[in-house]
MDTraj code that builds the backbone (N, CA, C; nanometers):
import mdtraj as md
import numpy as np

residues = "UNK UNK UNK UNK UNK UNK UNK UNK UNK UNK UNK UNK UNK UNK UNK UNK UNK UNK UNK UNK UNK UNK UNK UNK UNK UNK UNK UNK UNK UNK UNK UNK UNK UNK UNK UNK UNK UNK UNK UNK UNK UNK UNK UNK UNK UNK UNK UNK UNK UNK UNK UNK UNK UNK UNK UNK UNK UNK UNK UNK UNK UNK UNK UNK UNK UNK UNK UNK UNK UNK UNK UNK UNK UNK UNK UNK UNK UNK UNK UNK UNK UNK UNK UNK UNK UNK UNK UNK UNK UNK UNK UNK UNK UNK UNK UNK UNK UNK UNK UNK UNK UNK UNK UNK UNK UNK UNK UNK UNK UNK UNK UNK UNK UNK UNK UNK UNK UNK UNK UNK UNK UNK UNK UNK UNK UNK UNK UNK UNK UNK UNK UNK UNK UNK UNK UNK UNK UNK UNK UNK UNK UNK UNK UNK UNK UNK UNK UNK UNK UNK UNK UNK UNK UNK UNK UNK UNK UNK UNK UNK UNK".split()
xyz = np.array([
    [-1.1911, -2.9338, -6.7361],
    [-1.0840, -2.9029, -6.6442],
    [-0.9517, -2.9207, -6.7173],
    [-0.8450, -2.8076, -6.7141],
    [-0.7309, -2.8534, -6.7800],
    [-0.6588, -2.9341, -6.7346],
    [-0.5787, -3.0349, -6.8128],
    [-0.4724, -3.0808, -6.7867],
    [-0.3590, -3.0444, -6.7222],
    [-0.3042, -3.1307, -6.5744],
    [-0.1759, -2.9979, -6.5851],
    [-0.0639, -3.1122, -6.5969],
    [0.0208, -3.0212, -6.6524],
    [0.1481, -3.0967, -6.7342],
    [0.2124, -3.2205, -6.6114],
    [0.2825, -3.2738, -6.6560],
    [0.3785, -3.4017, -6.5727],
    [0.4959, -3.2779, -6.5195],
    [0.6013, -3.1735, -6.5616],
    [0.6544, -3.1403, -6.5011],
    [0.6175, -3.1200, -6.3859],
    [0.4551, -3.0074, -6.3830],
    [0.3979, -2.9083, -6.3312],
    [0.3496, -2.9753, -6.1845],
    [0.2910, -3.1597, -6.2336],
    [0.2594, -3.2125, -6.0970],
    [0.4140, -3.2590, -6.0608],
    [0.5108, -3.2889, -6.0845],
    [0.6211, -3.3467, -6.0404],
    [0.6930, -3.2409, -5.9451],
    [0.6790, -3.0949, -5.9282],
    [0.7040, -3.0238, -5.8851],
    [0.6138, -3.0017, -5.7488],
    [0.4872, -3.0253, -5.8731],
    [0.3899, -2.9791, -5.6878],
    [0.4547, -3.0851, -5.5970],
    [0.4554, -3.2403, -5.6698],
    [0.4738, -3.3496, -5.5702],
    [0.5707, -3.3185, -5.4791],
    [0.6863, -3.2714, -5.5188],
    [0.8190, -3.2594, -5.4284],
    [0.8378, -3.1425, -5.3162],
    [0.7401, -3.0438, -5.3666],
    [0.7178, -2.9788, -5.2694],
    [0.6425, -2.9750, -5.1583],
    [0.5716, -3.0460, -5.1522],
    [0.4237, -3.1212, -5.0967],
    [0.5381, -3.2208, -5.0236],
    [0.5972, -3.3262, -5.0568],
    [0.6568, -3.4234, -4.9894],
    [0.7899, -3.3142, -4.8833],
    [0.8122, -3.2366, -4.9519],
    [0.9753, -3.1857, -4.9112],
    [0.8822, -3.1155, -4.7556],
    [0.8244, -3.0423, -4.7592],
    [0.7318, -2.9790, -4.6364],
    [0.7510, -3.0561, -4.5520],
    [0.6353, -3.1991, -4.6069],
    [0.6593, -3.2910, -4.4706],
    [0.7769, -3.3023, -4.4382],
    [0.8798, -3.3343, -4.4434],
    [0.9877, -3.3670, -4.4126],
    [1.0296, -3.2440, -4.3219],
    [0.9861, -3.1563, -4.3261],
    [1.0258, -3.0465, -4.1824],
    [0.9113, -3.0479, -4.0829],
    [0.8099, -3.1300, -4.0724],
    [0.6835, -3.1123, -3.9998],
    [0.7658, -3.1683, -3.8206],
    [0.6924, -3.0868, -3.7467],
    [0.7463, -3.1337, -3.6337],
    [0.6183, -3.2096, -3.5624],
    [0.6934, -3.3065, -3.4855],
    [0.6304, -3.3999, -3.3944],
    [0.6295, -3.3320, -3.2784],
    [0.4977, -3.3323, -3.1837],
    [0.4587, -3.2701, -3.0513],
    [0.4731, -3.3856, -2.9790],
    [0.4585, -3.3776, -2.8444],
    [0.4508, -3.4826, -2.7371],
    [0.2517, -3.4721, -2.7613],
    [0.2689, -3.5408, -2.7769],
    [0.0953, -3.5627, -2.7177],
    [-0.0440, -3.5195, -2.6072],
    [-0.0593, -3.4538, -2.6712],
    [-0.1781, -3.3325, -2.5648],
    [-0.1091, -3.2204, -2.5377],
    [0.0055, -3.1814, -2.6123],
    [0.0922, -3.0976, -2.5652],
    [0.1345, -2.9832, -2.6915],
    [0.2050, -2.8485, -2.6777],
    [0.2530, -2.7965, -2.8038],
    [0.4133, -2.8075, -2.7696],
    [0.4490, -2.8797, -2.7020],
    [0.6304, -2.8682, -2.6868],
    [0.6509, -2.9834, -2.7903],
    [0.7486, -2.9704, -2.8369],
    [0.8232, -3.0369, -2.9353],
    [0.8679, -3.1567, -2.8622],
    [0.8333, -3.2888, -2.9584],
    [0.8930, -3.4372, -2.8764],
    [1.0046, -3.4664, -2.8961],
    [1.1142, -3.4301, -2.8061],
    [1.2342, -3.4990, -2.7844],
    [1.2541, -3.5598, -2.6528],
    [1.3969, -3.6187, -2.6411],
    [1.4009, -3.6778, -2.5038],
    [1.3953, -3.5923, -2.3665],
    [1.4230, -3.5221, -2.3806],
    [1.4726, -3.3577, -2.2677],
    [1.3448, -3.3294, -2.2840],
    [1.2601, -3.2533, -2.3708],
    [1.1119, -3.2572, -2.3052],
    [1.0533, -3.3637, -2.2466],
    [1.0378, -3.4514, -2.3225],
    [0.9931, -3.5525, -2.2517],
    [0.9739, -3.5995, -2.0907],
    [1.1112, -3.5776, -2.1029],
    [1.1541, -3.6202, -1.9332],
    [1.0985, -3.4650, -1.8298],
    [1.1017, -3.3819, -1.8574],
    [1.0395, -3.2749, -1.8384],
    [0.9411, -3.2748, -1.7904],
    [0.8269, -3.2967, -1.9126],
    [0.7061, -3.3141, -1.8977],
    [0.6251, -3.4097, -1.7745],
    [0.7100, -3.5372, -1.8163],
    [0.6825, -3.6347, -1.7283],
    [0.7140, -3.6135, -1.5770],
    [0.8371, -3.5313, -1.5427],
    [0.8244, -3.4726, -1.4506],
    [0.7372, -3.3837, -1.3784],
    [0.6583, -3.2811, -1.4644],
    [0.5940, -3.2351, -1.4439],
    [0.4192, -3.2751, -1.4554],
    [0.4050, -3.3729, -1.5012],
    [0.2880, -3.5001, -1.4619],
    [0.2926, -3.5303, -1.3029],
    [0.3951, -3.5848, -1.2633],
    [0.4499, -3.6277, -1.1454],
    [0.4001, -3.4904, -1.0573],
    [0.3848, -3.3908, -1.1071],
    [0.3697, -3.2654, -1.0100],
    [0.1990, -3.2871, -1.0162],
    [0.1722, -3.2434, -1.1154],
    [0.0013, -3.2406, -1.1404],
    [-0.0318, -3.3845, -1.0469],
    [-0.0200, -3.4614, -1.0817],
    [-0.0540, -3.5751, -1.0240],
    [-0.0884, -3.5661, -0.8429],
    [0.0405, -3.5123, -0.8152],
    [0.0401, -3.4593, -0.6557],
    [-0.0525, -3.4013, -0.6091],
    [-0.0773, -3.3054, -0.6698],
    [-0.1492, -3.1712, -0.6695],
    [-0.2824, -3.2386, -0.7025],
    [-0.3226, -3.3252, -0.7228],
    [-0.4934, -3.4316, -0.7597],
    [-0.4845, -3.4788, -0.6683],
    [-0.4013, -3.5485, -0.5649],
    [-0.3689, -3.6644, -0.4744],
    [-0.3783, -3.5944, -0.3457],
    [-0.3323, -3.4508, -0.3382],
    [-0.3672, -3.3571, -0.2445],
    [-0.2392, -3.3521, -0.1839],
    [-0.1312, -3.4109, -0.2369],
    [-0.0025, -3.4667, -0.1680],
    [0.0851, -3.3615, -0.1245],
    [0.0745, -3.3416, 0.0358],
    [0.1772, -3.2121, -0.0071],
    [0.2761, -3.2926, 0.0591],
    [0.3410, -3.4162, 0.0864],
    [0.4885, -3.4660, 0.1165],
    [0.4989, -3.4818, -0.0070],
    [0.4790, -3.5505, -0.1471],
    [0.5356, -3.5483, -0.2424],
    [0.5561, -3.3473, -0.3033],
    [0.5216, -3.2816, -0.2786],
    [0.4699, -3.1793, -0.3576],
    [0.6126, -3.1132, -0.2762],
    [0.6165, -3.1365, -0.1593],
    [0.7776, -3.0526, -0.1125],
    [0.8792, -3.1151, -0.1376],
    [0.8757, -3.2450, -0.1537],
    [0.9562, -3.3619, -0.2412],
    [1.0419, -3.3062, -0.3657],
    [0.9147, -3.2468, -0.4327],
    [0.9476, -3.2181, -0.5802],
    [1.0286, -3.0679, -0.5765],
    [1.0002, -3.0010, -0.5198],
    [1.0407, -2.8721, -0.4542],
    [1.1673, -2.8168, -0.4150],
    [1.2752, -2.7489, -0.4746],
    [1.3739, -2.7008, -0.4364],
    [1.3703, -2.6445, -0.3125],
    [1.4952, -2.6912, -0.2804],
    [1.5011, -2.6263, -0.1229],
    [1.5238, -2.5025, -0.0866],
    [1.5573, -2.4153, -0.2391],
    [1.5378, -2.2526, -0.2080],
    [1.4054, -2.2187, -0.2648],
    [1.3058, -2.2879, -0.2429],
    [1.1502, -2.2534, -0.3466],
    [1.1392, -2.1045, -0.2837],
    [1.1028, -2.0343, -0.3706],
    [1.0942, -1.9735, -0.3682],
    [0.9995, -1.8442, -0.4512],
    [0.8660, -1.8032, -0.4336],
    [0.7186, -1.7414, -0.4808],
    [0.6913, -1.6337, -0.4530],
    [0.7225, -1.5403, -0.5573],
    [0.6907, -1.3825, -0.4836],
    [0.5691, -1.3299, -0.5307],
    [0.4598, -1.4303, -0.5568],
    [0.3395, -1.4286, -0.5873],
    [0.3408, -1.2776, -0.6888],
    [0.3986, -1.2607, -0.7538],
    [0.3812, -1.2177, -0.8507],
    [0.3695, -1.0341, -0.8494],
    [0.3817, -1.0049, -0.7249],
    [0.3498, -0.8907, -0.6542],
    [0.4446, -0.8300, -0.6074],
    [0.4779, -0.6728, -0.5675],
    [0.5508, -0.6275, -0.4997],
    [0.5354, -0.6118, -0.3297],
    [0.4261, -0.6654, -0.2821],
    [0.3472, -0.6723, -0.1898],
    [0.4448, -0.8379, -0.1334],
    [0.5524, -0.8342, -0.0500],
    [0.6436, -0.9491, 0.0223],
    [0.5087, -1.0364, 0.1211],
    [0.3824, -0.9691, 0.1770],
    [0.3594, -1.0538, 0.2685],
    [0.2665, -1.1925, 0.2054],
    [0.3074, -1.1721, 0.0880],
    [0.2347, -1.3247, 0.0317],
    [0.3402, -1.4281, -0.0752],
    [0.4953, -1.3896, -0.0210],
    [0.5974, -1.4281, -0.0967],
    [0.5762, -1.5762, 0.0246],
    [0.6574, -1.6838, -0.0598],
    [0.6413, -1.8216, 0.0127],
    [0.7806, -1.8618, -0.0074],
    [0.8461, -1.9366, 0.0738],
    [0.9566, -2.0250, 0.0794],
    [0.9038, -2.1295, 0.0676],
    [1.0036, -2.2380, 0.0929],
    [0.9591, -2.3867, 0.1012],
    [0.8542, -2.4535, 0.2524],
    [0.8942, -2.3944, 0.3286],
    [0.8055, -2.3796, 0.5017],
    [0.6735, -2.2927, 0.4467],
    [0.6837, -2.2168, 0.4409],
    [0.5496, -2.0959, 0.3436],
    [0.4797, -2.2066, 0.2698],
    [0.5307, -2.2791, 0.1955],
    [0.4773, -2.3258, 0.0943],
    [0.4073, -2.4703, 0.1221],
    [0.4698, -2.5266, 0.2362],
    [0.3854, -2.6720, 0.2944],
    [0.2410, -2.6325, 0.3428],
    [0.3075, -2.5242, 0.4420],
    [0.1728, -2.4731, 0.5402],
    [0.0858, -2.4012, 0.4496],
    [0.1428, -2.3462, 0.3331],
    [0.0109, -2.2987, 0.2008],
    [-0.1065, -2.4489, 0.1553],
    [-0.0270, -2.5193, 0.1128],
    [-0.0489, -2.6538, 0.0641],
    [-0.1562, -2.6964, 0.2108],
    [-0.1103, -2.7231, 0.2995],
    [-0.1952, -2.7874, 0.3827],
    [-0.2981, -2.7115, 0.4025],
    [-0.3194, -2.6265, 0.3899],
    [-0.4492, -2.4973, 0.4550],
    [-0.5322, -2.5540, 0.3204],
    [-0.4597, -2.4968, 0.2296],
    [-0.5450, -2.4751, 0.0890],
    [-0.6239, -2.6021, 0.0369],
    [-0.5247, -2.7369, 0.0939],
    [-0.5984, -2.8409, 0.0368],
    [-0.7086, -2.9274, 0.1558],
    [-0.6744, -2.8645, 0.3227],
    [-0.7586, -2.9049, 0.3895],
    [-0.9148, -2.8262, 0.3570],
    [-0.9001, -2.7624, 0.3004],
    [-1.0652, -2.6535, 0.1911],
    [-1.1174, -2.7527, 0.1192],
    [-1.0472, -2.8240, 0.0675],
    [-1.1139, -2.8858, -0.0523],
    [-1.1830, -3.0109, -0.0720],
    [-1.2446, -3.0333, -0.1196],
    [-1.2737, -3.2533, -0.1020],
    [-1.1685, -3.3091, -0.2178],
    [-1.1884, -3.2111, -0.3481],
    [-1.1239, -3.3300, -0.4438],
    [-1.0626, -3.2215, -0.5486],
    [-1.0009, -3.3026, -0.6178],
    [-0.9401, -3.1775, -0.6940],
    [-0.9211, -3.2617, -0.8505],
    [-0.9334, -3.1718, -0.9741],
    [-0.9233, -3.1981, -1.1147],
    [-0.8316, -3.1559, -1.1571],
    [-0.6932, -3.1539, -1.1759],
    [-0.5713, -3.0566, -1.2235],
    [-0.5297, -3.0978, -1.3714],
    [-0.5655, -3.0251, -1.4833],
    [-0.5496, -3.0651, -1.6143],
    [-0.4649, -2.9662, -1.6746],
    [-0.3340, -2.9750, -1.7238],
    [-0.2527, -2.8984, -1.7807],
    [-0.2218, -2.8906, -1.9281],
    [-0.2430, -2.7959, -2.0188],
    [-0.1739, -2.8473, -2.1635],
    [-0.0295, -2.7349, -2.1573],
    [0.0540, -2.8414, -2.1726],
    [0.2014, -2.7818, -2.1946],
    [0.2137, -2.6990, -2.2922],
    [0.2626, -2.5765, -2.3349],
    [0.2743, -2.4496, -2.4119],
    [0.4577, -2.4599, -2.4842],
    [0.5085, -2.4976, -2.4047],
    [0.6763, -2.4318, -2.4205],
    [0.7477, -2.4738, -2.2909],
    [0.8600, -2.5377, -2.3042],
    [0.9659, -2.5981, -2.2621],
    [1.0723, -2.4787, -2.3409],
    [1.2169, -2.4061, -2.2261],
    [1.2770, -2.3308, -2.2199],
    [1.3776, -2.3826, -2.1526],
    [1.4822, -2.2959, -2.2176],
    [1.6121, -2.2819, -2.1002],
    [1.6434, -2.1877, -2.0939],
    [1.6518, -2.1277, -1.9646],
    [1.7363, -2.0118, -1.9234],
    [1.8758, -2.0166, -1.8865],
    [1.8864, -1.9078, -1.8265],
    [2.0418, -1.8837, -1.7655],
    [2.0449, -1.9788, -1.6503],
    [2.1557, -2.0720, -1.6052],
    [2.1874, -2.1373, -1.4870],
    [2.1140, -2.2495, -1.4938],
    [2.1103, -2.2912, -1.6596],
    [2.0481, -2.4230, -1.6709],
    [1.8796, -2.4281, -1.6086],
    [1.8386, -2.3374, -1.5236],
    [1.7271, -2.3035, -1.5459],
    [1.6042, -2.3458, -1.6116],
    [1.5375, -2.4155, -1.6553],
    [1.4081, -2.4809, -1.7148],
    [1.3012, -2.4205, -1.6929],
    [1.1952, -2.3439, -1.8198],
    [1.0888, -2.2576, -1.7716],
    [0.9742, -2.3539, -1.8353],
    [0.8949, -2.4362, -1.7537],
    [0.8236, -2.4785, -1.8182],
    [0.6583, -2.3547, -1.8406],
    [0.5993, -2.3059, -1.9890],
    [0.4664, -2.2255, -1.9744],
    [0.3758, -2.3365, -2.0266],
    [0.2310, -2.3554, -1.9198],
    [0.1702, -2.4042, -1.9438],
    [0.0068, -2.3148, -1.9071],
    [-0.1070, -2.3583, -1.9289],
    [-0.1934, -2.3701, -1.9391],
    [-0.2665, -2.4551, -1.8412],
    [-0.3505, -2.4513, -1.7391],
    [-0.4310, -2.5529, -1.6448],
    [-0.5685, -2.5101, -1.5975],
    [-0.6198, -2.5964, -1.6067],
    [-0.7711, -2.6087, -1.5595],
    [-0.7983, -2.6448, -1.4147],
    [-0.8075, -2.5847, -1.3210],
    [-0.8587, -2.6450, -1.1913],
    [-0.9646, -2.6477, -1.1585],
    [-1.0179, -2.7655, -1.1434],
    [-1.1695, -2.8066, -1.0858],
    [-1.1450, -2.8681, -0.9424],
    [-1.2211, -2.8016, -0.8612],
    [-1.2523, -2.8277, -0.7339],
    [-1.3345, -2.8238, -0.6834],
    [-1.3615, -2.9046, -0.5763],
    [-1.4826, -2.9451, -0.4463],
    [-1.4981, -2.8864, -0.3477],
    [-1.5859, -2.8177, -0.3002],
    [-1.5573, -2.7568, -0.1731],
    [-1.6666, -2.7919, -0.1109],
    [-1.6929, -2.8002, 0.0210],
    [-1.8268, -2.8034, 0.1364],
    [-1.8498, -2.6577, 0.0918],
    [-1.9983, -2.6289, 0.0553],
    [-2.0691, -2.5392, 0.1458],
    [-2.1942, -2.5854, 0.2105],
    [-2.2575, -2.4180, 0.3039],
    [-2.3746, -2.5239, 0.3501],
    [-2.4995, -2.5517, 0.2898],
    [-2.4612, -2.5444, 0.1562],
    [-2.5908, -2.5484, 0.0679],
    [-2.5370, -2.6942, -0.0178],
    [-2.4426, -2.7917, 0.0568],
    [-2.3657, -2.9141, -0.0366],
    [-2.2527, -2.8621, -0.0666],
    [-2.2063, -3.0014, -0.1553],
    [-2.0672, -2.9933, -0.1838],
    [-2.0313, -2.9363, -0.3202],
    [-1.9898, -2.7908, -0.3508],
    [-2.0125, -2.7255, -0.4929],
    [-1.8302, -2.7423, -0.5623],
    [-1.8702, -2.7337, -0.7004],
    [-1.7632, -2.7231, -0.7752],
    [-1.7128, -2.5948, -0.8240],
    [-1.5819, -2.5975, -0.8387],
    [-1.5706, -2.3718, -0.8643],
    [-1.4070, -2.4347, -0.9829],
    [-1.4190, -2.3675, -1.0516],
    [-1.3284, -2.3802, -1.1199],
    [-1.2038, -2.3025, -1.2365],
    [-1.0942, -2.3079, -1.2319],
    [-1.0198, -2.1661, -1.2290],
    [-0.9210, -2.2342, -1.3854],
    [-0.9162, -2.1268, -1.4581],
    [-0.7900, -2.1416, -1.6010],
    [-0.7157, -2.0389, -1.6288],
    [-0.6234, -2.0972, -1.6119],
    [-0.5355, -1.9546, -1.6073],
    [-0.3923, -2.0152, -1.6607],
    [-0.2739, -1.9368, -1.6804],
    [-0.1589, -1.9153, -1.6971],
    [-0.0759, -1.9464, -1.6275],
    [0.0961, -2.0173, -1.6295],
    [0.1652, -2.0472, -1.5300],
    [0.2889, -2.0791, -1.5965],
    [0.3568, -2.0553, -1.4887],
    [0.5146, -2.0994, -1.5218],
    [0.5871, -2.1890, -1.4089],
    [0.6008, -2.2872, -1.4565],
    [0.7110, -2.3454, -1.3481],
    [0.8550, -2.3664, -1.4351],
    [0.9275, -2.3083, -1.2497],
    [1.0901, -2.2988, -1.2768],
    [1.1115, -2.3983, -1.2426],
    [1.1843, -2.4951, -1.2929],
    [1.3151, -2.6078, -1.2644],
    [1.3983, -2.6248, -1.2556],
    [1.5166, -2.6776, -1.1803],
    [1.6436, -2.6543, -1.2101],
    [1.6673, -2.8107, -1.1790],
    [1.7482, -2.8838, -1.2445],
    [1.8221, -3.0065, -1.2507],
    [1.8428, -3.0214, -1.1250],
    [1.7957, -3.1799, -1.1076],
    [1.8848, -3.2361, -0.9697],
    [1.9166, -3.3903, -0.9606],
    [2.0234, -3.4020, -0.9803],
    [2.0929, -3.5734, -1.0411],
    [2.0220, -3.5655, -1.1523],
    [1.9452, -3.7214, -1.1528],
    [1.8625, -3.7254, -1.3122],
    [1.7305, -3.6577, -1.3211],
    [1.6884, -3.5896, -1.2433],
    [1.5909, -3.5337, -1.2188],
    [1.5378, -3.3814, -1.1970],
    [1.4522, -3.3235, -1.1705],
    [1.4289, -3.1841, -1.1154],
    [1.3838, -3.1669, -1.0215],
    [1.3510, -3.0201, -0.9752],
    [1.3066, -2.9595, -0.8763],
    [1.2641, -2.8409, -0.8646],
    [1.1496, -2.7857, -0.8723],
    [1.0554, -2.7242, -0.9026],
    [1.0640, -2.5876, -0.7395],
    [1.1681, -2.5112, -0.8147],
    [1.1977, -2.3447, -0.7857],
    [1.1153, -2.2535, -0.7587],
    [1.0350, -2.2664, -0.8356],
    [0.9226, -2.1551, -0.8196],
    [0.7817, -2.2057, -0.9202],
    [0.6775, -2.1634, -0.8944],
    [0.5375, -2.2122, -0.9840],
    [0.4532, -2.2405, -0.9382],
    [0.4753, -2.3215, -0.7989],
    [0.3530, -2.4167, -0.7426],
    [0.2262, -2.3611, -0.7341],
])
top = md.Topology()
chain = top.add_chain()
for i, resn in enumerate(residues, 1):
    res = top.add_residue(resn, chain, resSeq=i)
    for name in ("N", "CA", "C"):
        top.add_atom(name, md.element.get_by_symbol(name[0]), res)
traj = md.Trajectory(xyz[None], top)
């Protein structure tokens, strides 16, 4: 095997070291970048998932801007939700269920226009339901965005639920 010269490794070394030195740190279980502003973000948005396991829909309108607002994604208005839309969604949907698994991996933390916050994530829902054959599990992964917008030290969750 050849030798390779002392310049030749002194070069690899520094380039090899210099890299690390731009490597970025993630939040943990997550691909958003760890700073304080994600952070607090995130954790906010724990605080949501969490709800959403707990079945909570007084915390879940809690968290909820008071113009929430869901145009389910459609041009079709009769399945758009306000914040009233959106309790009585919550209560129907979670009186269905026995238990619920809500697992999210965070994608990207954003800012938009009007201070705006787009959090894209990733979630796994596992759920319980009665049928009359027992109590079965059905389970859904899919894509999502929740909007935030600042409120005091905190947020409030615009649109996503």
């Amino acid at each position: 095997m050849p030798q390779a010269s002392v310049p030749a490794l002194a070069l690899a070394l520094v380039v090899a070291l210099g890299g690390a030195g731009c490597a970025r740190e993630y939040l943990p279980n997550t691909d958003v970048e760890d700073n304080s502003f994600n952070r607090k973000v995130v954790e906010f948005c724990e605080d949501y998932r969490h709800a959403v396991e707990r079945k909570n829909v007084g915390l879940l309108i809690k968290l909820a801007h008071e113009k929430y607002y869901e145009d389910g994604a459609t041009i079709d208005t009769s399945d758009d939700l306000d914040l009233a839309g959106l309790k009585t969604y919550l209560e129907a949907k979670f009186r269905e269920v026995k238990s619920i698994r809500y697992e999210i991996r965070y994608r990207n933390v954003t800012i938009g226009r009007n201070e705006e916050i787009y959090v894209d994530y990733t979630y796994s829902a596992s759920y319980q339901i009665p049928s009359p054959h027992g109590d079965v599990w059905r389970r859904t992964v899919a894509d999502n965005r929740l909007s935030l917008v600042p409120s005091g030290e905190t947020y409030r969750i615009k649109s996503g639920m």
